[in-house]
C-alpha positions as CSV (number, residue, x, y, z in Angstrom):
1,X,129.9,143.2,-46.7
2,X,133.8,143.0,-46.4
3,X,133.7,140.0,-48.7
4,X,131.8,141.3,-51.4
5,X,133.4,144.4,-51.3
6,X,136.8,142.9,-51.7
7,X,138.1,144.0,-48.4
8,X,139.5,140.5,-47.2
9,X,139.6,136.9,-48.8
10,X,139.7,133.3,-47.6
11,X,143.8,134.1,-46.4
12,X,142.4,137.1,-44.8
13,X,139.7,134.6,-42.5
14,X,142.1,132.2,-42.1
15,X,144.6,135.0,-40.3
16,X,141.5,136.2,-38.5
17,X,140.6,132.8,-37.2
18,X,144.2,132.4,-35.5
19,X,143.9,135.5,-34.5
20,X,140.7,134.6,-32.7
21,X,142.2,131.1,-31.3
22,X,145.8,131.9,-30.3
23,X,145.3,135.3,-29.0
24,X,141.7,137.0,-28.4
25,X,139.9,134.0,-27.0
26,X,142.9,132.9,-24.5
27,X,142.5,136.6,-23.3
28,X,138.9,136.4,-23.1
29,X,139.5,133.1,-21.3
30,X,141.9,134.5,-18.7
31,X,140.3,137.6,-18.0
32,X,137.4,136.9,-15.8
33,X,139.9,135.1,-13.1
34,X,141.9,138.2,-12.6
35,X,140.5,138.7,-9.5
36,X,140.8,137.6,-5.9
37,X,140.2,133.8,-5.1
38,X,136.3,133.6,-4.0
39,X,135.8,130.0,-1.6
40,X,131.8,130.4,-2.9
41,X,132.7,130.1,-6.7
42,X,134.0,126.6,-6.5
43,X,130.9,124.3,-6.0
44,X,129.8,126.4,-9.2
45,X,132.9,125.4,-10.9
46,X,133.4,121.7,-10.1
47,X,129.4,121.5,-10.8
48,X,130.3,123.2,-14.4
49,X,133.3,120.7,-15.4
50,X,131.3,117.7,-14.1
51,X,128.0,118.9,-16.0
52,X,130.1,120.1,-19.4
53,X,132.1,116.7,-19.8
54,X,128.6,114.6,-19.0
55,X,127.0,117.1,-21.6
56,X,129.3,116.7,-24.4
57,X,129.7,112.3,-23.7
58,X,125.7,112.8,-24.3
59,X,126.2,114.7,-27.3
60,X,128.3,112.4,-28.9
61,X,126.1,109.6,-28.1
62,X,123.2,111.5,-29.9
63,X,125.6,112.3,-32.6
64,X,126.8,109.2,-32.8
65,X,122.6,107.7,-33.3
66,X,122.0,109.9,-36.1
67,X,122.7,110.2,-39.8
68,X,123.9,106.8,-40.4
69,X,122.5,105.9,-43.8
70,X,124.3,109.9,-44.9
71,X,127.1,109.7,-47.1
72,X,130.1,109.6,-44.8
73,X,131.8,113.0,-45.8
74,X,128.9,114.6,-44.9
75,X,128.2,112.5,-41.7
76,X,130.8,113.4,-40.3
77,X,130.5,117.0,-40.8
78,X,126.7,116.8,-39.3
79,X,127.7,114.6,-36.4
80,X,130.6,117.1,-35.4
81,X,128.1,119.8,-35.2
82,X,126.0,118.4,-33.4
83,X,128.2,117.6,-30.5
84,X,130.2,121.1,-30.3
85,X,128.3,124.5,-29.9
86,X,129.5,127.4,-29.7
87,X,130.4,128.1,-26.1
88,X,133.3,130.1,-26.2
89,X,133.1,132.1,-29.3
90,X,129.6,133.0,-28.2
91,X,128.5,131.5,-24.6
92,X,131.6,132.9,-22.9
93,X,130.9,137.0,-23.9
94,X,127.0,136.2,-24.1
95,X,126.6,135.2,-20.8
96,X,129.1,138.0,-19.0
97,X,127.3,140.7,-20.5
98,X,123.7,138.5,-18.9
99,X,125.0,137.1,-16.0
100,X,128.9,139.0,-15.0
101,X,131.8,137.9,-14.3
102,X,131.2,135.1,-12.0
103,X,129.0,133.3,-14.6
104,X,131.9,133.9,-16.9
105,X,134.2,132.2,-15.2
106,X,131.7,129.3,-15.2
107,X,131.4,129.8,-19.1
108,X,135.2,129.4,-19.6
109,X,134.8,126.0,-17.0
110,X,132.4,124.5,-19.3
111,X,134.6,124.9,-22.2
112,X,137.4,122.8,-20.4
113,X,135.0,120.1,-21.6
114,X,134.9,121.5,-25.6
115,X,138.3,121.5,-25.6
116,X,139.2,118.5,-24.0
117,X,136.3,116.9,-26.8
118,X,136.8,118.4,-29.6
119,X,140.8,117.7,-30.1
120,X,140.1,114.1,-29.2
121,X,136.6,113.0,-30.5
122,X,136.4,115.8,-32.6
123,X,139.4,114.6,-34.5
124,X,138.1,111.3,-34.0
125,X,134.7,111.7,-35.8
126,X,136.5,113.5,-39.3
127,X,139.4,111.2,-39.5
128,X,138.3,107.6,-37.8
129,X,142.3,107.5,-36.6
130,X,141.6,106.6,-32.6
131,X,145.3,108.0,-32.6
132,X,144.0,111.8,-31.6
133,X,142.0,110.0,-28.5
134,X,145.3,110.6,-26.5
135,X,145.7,112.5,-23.2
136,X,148.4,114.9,-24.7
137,X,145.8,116.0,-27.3
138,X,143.4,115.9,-24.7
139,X,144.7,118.5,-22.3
140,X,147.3,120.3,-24.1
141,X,145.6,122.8,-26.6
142,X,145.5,126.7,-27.0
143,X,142.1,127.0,-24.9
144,X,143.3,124.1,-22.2
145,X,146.3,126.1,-21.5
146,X,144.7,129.7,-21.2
147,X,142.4,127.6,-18.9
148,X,145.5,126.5,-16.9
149,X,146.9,130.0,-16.8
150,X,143.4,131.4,-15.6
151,X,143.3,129.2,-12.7
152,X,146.5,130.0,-11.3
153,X,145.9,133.6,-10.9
154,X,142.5,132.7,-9.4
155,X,143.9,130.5,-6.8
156,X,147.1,132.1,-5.8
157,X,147.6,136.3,-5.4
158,X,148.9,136.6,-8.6
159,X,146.2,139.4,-9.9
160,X,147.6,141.6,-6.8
161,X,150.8,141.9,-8.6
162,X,150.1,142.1,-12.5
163,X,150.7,145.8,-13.7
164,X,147.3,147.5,-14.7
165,X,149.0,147.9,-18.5
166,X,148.4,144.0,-18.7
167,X,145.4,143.5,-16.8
168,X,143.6,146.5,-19.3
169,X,145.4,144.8,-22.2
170,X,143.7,141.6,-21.6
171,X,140.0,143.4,-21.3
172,X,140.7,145.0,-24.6
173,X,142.3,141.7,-26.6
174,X,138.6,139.8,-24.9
175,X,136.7,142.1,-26.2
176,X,137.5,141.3,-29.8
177,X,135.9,137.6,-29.7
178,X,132.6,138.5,-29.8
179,X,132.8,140.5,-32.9
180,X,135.7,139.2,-34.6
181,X,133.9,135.6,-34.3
182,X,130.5,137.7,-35.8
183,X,132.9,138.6,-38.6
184,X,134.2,135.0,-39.4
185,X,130.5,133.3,-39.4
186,X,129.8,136.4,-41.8
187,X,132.7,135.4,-44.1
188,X,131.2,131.7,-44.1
189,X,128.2,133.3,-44.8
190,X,129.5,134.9,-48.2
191,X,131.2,132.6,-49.5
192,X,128.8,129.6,-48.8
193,X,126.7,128.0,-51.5
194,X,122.9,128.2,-50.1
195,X,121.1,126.7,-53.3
196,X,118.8,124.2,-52.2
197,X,120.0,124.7,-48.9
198,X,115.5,124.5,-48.0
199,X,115.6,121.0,-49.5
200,X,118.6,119.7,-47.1
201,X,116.5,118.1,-44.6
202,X,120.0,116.5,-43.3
203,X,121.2,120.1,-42.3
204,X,117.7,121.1,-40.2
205,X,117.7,117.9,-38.8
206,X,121.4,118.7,-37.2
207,X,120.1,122.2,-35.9
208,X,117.2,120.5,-34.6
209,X,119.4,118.2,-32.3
210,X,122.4,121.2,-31.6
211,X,119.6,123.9,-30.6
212,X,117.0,122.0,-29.3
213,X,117.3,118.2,-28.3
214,X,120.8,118.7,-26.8
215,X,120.3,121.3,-24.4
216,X,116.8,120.1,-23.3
217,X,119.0,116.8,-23.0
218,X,121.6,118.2,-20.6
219,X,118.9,120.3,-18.9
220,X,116.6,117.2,-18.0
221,X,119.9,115.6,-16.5
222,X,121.0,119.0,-14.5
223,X,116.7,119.0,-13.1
224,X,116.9,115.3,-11.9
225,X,120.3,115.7,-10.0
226,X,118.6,118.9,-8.6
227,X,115.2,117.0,-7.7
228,X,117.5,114.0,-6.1
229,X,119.7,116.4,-3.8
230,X,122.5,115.4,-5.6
231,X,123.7,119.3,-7.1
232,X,121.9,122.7,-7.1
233,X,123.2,125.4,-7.9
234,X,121.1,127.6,-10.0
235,X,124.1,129.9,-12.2
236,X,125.7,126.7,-12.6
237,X,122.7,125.3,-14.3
238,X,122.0,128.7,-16.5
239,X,125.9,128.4,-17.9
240,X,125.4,125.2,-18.9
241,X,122.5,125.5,-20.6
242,X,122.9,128.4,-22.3
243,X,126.0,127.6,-23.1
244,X,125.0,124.0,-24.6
245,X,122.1,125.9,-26.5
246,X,124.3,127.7,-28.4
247,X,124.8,127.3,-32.4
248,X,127.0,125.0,-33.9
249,X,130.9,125.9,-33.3
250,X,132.8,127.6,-35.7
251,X,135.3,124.6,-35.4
252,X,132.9,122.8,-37.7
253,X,134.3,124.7,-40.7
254,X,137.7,124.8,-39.7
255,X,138.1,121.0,-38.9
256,X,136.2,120.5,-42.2
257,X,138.7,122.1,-43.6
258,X,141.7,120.9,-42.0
259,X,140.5,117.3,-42.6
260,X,139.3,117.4,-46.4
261,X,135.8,116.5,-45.7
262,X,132.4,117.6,-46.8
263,X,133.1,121.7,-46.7
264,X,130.1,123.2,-48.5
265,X,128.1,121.7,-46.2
266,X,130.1,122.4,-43.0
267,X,130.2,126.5,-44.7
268,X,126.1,125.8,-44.5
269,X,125.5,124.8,-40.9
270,X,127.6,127.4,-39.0
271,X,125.4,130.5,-39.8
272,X,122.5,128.7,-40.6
273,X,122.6,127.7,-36.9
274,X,123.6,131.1,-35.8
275,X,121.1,132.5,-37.5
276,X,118.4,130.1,-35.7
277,X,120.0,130.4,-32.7
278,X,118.9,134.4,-32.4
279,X,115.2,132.6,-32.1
280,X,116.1,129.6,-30.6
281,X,117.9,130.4,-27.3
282,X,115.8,132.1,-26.0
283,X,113.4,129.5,-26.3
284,X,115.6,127.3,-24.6
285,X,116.3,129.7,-21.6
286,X,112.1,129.1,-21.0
287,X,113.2,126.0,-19.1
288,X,115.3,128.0,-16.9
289,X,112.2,128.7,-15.1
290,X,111.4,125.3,-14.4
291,X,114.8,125.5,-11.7
């Protein structure tokens, strides 16, 4: 609506997506490990970061397996979607408002393994330079860092001694992700090009594999280390899945965009898949009950 009515324009989502990256989602990031260090929460989280970098290396190898006779431009827009979802934008608010803030805290742990991916093989997949596969890129990035931050007031006191002005400004910079993200798909939404969007079996076929084959992927994996002994935890498993089973990141566009591929189509999958995803997670979260 604040398209077509002329109330903001492609500058005005650009500022909203830094705003989003370099301020609201390192708050919303940081804010569920203001709090006391809890012994109990760490299987969780060392379950989380094993499960989320094993989730996305299988991603990429189903990425990788698909799409190859597409035009490349477009490829590579496709592949990138279907390896990154959605989990911070989305899975980090959705699943402290489901699950609190122990899950979230879990949620920001499997997006340790986004971020580390997406700078890196991200990067890689829109520009075939192997340059961006380096550890700087790797571990130094706006979400990496917030990570960084987060942990070190979870581990040491530091939360005892942060004024409550800063502690109530973080809650209230977090709580603009969820909406402000809403805002941003909507502006993709607007300006995208949907003609024959029906026809574009290439695009269904990519939320297919993001919404469905991915997390029931990941999920199968997380069941037979369960069934073997080798981890159960039962949170651990729901953020990952849920978080896996979200739509295609937002990143999709912006990357398109930054790298001069195959936009209108990246402008496509983004709320197409969020769109989907309002039906198909909760599908997903069916085989929650097979834990």
């Amino acid at each position: 609506i604040m398209f077509k009515m002329h109330f903001g324009d492609e500058k005005f989502a650009k500022g909203l997506t830094n705003l989003i990256l370099y301020i609201a989602q390192p708050a919303m990031i940081i804010a569920p490990y203001i709090r006391d260090f809890d012994k109990r929460l760490m299987s969780g989280i060392v379950g989380v970061a094993i499960f989320s970098f094993i989730a996305h290396l299988l991603f990429y190898l189903i990425a990788v397996l698909s799409f190859k006779k597409v035009q490349i431009n477009k490829r590579k827009v496709l592949r990138f979607a279907v390896l990154f979802s959605n989990s911070g934008y989305m899975g980090i608010p959705l699943i402290e408002a489901l699950l609190g803030s122990d899950a979230a805290i879990y949620a920001t742990v499997y997006n340790i393994g986004f971020n580390f991916f997406v700078w890196s093989l991200g990067c890689y997949i829109y520009t075939d330079d192997k340059s961006y596969v380096s550890p700087k890129k790797m571990f130094i990035n706006p979400a990496t860092i917030s990570i960084y931050v987060g942990l070190l007031i979870f581990f040491l006191p530091v939360n005892r001694f942060l004024p409550s002005v800063v502690i109530s400004s973080v809650d209230m910079l977090k709580a603009l992700v969820a909406p402000l993200s809403m805002m941003l798909v909507g502006f993709h939404m607007a300006s995208a090009d949907f003609k024959g969007v029906f026809k574009d079996w290439d695009i269904w076929r990519c939320i297919l594999l993001r919404l469905f084959v991915c997390p029931a992927a990941i999920f199968a994996l997380m069941k037979l280390a369960d069934v073997t002994g080798i981890y159960s935890n039962a949170v651990a498993v729901t953020v990952v899945l849920l978080c896996s089973a979200t739509p295609s990141a937002t990143s999709v566009n912006i990357f398109a965009e930054k790298f001069d591929c195959d936009t209108r189509t990246s402008g496509k999958i983004v709320p197409i898949s969020t769109i989907c995803a309002l039906a198909s997670m909760p599908i997903t979260a069916l085989l929650l009950k097979l834990i």
